[in-house]
N, C-alpha and C positions, 0 to 999 in steps of 0.2 A: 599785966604784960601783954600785949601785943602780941598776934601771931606776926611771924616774919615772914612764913609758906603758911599758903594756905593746908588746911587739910586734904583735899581731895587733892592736893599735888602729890600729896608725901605718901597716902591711899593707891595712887597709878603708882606709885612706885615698887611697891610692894607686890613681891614674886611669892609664888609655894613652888619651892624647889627642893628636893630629898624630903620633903615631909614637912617643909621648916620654913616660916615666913622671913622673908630674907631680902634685904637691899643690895643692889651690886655697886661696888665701887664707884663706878662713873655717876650714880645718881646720887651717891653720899657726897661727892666730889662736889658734883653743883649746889645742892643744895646749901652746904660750908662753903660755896664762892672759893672754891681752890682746886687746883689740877689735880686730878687723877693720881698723877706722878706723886704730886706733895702726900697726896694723903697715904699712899700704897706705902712709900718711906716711912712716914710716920708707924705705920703699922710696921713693919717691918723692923724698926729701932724700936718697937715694945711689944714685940714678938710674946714675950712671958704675959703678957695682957689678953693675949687671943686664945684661950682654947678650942679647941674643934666645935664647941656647940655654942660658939659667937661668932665666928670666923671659918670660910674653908674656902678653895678654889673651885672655880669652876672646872669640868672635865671639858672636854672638846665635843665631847654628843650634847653637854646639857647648853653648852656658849651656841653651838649652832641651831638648838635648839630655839633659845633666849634670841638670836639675830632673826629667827622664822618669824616668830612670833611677836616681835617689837621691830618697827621700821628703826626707832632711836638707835641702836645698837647697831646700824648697818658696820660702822668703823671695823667695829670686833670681827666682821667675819674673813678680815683678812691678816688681821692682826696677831706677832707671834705669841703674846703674854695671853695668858688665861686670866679673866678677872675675878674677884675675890667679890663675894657676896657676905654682908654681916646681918648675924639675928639682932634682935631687937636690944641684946645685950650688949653686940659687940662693935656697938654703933657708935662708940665716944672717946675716939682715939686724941681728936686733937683741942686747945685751952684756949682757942680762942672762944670771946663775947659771943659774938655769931655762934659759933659752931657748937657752942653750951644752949645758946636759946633754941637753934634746930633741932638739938639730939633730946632738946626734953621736949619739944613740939611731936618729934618719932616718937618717944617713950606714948604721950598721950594720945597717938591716934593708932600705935600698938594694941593699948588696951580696951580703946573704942572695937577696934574691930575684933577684940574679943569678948568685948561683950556682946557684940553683933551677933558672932558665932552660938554664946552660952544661949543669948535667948533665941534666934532659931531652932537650936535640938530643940530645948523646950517647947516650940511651939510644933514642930515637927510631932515630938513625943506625944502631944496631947491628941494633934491629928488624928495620930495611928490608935490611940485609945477609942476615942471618938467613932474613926470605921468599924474597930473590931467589934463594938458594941452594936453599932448600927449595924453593919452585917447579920449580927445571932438576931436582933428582934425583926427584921425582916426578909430572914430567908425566906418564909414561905411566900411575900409579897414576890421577891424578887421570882421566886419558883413559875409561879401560875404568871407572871410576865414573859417569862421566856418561853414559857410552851404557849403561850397567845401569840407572839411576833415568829414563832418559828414554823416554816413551811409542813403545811401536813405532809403526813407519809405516804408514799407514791403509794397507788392499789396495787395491791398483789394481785402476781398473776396465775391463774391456774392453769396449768400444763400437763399432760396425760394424752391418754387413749380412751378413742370414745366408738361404742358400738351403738347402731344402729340394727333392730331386727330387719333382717333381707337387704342390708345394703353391705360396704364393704367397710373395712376399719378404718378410723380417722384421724389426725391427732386433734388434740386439745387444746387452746391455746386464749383463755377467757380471763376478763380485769374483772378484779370482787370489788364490789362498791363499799 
């Protein structure tokens, strides 16, 4: 099968918003080649299809958020409807041909980007193994590098009273080498 969207379309498209990678209506819209409006209905006539953790609205701080930070979305920031953002589950409201071959093109670049995710920790992880180790076996290099690059310590100064037989008192005021 054919991709219909490329991946890196369906990739921009993808928000983390409340913690949750999520599509907003409008770019599910185009992507199914149908209005906004059609699909919003659709959802809305299988309302028992969306629970919270496939489907939620947007708030008014996160939509103006969304309008800052994507030019695409200018429409929204005057507009009165709040849009609806779907997870990766709650992306397959409507039956058409198209709209079956999109929602399983999402499902696959879903799970590409979380394999993206699982193997960066991993490599991350091994990272932070890698410093910690090299840290202990080379404190003492790192040690005697820092006191090499670091500025000596100013002389001290010596300060007191100083007498002189037959003359009168002085103060003291000498740098120790």
């Amino acid at each position: 099968m054919a991709n219909i969207v490329p991946t890196e379309i369906i990739e921009q498209r993808i928000f983390l918003i409340r913690g949750e990678k999520v599509m907003v209506d409008r770019d599910l819209a185009e992507l199914y080649q149908v209005q906004t409006k059609v699909l919003n209905q659709s959802v809305k006539r299988n309302l028992d299809r969306f629970p919270p953790n496939f489907m939620f609205q947007l708030s008014e701080k996160e939509r103006d958020e969304l309008v800052t930070n994507c030019d695409r979305f200018e429409r929204l920031k005057h507009s009165t409807s709040l849009p609806f953002v779907f997870t990766e589950q709650g992306d397959s409201v409507l039956r058409s041909k198209r709209a079956i071959q999109v929602n399983i093109q999402i499902m696959n670049t879903f799970v590409q980007l979380r394999r993206m995710l699982a193997d960066n920790k991993a490599l991350a992880q091994r990272l932070d193994e890698l410093e910690r180790k090299y840290d202990a076996q080379f404190k003492v290099v790192f040690d005697a590098l820092r006191k090499l690059i670091s500025p000596p310590d100013p002389p001290k100064r010596r300060i007191g009273f100083g007498v002189r037989e037959g003359k009168a008192p002085y103060i003291v005021i000498k740098r120790k080498s």
